[in-house]
C-alpha positions in Angstrom: 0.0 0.0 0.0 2.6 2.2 0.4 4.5 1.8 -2.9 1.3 2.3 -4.3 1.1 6.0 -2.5 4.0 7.4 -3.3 3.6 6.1 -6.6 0.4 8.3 -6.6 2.2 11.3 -5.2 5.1 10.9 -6.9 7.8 10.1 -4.5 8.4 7.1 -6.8 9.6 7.5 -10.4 11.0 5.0 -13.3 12.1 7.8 -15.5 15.2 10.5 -15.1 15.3 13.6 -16.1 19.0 15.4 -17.6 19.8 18.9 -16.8 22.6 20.5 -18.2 23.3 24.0 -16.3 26.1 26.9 -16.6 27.5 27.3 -13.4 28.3 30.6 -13.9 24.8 32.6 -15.2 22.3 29.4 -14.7 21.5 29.1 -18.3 20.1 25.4 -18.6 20.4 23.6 -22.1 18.8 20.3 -23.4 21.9 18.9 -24.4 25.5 19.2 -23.3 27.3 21.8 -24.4 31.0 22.7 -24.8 30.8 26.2 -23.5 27.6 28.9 -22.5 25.7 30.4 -25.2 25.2 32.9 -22.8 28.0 34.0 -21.1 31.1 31.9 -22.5 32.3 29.7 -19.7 33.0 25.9 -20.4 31.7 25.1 -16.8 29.0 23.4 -17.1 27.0 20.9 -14.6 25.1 18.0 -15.3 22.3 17.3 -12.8 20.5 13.7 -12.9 17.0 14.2 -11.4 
């Protein structure tokens, strides 16, 4: 009963989600990137959610 609630809520998920984010200005992007579009920097994160 429990798996079934947070399934419900969604506490519980069988898909991921890919973020790729500049560190510097927070510009996200669908894909990774070499460097920011927006302000140049190569730093960029990727966040598994």
């Amino acid at each position: 009963m429990i798996r079934v609630l947070k399934r419900m809520v969604g506490l519980t998920s069988t898909t991921t989600t890919i973020i790729f984010e500049c560190r510097r200005c927070g510009t996200c992007f669908s894909s990774d990137e070499e460097s920011c579009t927006e302000c140049g920097t190569s730093s960029i994160v990727k966040y598994k959610i």
